[in-house]
C-alpha positions in Angstrom: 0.0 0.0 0.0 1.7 3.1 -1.1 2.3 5.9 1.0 1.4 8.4 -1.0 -2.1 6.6 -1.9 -2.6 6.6 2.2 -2.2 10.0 2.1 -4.5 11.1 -0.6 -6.9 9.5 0.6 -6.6 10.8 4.2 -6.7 14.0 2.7 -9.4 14.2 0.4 -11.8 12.7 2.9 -10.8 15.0 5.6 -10.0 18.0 3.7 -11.5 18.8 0.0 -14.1 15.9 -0.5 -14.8 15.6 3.0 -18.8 13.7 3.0 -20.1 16.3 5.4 -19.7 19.9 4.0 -18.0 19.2 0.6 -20.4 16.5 -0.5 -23.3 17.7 2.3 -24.0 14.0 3.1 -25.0 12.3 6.2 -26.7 15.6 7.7 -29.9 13.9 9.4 -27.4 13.4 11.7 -26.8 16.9 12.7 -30.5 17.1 13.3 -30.4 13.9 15.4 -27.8 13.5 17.8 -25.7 16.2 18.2 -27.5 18.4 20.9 -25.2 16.5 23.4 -21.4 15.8 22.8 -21.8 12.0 24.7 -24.3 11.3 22.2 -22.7 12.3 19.4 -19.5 10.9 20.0 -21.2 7.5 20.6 -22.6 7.8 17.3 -20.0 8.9 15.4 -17.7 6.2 16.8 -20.4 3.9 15.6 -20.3 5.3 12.7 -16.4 5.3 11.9 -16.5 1.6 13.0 -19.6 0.9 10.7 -17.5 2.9 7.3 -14.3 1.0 8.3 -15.4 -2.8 7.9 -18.2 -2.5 5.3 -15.2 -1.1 3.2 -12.6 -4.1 4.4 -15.5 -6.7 3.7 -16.9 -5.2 0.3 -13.5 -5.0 -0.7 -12.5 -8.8 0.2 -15.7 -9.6 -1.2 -15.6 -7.6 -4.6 -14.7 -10.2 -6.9 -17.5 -12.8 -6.0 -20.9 -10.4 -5.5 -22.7 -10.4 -9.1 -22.9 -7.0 -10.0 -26.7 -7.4 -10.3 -26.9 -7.9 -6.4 -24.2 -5.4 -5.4 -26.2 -3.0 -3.4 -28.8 -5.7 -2.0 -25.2 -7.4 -0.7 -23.6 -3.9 0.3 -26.7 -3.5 2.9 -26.4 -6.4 4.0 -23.1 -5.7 5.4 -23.7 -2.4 6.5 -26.2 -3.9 8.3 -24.5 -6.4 10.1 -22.0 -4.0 11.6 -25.0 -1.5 12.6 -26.7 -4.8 14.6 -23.2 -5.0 16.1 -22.9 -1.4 17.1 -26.8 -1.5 18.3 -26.1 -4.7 20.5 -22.8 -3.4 22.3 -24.5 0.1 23.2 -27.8 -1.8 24.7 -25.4 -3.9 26.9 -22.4 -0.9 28.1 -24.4 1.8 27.3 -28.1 1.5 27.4 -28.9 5.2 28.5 -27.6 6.8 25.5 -28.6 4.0 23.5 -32.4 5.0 24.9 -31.1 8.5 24.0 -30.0 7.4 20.2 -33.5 5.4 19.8 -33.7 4.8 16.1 -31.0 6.4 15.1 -28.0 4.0 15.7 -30.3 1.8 13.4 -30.6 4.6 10.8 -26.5 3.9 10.4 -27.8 1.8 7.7 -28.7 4.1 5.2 -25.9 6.4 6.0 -25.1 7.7 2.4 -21.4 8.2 3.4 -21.1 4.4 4.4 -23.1 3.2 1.3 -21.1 5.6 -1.1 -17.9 4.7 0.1 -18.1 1.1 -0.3 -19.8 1.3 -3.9 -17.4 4.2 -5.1 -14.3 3.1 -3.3 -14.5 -0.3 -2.1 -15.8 -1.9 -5.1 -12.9 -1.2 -6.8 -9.6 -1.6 -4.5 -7.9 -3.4 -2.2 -8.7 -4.2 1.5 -5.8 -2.3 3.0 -6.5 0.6 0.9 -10.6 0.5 1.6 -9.6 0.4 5.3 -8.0 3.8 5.2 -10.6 5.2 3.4 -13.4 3.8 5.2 -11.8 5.2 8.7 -11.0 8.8 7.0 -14.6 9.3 5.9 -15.7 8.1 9.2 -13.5 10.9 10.8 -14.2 13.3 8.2 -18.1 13.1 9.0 -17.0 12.9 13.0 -15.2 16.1 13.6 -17.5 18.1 11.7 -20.6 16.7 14.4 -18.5 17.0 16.9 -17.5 20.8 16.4 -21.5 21.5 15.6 -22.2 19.4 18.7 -19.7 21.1 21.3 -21.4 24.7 20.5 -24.7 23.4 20.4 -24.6 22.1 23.8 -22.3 25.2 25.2 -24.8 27.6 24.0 -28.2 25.3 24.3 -27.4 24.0 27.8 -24.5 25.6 28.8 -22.3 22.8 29.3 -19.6 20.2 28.2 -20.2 16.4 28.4 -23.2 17.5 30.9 -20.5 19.5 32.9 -21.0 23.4 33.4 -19.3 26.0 32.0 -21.5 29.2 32.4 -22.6 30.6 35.8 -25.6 31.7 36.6 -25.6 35.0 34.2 -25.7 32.5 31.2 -29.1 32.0 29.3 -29.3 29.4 27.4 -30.4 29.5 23.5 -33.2 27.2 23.1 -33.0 27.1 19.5 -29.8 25.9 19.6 -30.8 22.0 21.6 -33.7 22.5 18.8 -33.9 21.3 15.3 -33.6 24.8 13.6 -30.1 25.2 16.2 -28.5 22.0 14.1 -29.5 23.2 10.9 -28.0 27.2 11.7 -25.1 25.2 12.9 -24.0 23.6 9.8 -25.2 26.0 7.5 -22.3 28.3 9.2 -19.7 25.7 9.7 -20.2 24.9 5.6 -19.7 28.8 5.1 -17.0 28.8 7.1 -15.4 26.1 5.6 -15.9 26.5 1.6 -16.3 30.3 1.7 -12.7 31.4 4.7 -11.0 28.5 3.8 -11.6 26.6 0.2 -12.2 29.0 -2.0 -9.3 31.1 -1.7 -7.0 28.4 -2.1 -9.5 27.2 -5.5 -8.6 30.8 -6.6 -5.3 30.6 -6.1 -5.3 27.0 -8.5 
C-alpha cells in the first residue's frame, strides 16, 4: 500500500471531499444526535466503525458479489456491523442507546457508508478500503463534533453534561432544537468552503 495513496486519501476525505460539507451528506445526523457531545461521539464512533469494515468486507468480497446484487449485498453488510454497534450500546451503554433510539439503526442508510463502499471499495484493495473507510468516518465525526460542542455550550450551557457558564448565562433554546443543528452547519459549511476553500480554489 503506497504511501502516497494513504495520504490522498486521508486527505481528500478529511480536507477537499470531505462527505459532510463538501459533499453535504450524512446531515440527518446533525438534526439527530448532536444536541449533546456524549451522544454524538457514541454515534460517530459507531459510525467510523460501521464505514471502516463495510469497506474491508466489500473489498474482500468484490470479486464474487454479481454485479446485479451489489447494493442488496452492500446492505447487508452495512447492516451487520449496525446490529453490532446496536447490541454493544444496549449492553455498556443503554442510557444513551435510549437517547439514540432509532437512530444508531438509521447507520444503515448512512449515504457516506453506502457511497464509500460502492465508489471506493468496489474497486480496490482491502488495505487501501480500510484507510478510506476510517478517513470518511473521521471526516463526518469532527464536523458533528465541532457543531455538537457549541450546540450544547450555547443550548445547555455545558460540556459532556458538565457546566461552564454561571448563573448569568441564558441558554439559546434554538440551539438543543432542530432549527439550532441546521443554523449550525449552515455556518460551519460557510466557514469552511467560503474562509477556507475558496481562496486556495482561486489561487489553483
Amino acid at each position: 500500500m503506497a504511501k502516497g495513496k494513504v495520504k490522498r486519501v486521508l486527505l481528500d476525505d478529511l480536507g477537499g471531499n470531505n462527505p459532510v460539507f463538501a459533499q453535504i451528506l450524512g446531515i440527518c445526523s446533525t438534526l439527530a444526535v448532536t444536541n449533546v457531545v456524549r451522544n454524538t461521539v457514541v454515534m460517530v464512533a459507531g459510525v467510523i466503525f460501521t464505514a471502516a469494515l463495510s469497506n474491508v468486507t466489500v473489498s474482500i468480497l468484490r470479486k464474487y458479489i454479481p454485479p446485479r446484487v451489489r447494493m442488496m449485498v452492500e446492505t447487508l453488510i452495512i447492516a451487520t456491523y449496525v446490529i453490532i454497534v446496536d447490541i454493544v450500546l444496549r449492553a455498556y451503554v443503554p442510557d444513551i442507546w435510549r437517547q439514540l433510539g432509532p437512530y444508531v439503526g438509521l447507520i444503515i442508510t448512512n449515504c457516506i457508508i453506502m457511497g464509500r463502499t460502492e465508489a471506493f471499495a468496489l474497486s480496490n484493495k482491502p488495505g487501501i478500503s480500510l484507510v478510506d473507510g476510517i478517513a470518511s468516518g473521521m471526516g463526518y465525526a469532527y464536523v458533528l463534533l465541532i457543531i455538537a460542542f457549541f450546540r450544547e455550550l450555547l443550548g445547555s450551557g455545558t460540556i459532556w453534561g458538565v457546566p461552564v457558564f454561571g448563573s448569568w448565562w441564558t441558554n439559546w433554546s434554538i440551539m438543543v432544537m432542530p432549527p439550532g443543528a441546521f443554523f449550525m452547519l449552515a455556518i460551519f459549511i460557510w466557514f469552511v468552503r467560503g474562509a477556507l476553500m475558496k481562496p486556495k480554489e482561486e489561487k489553483k
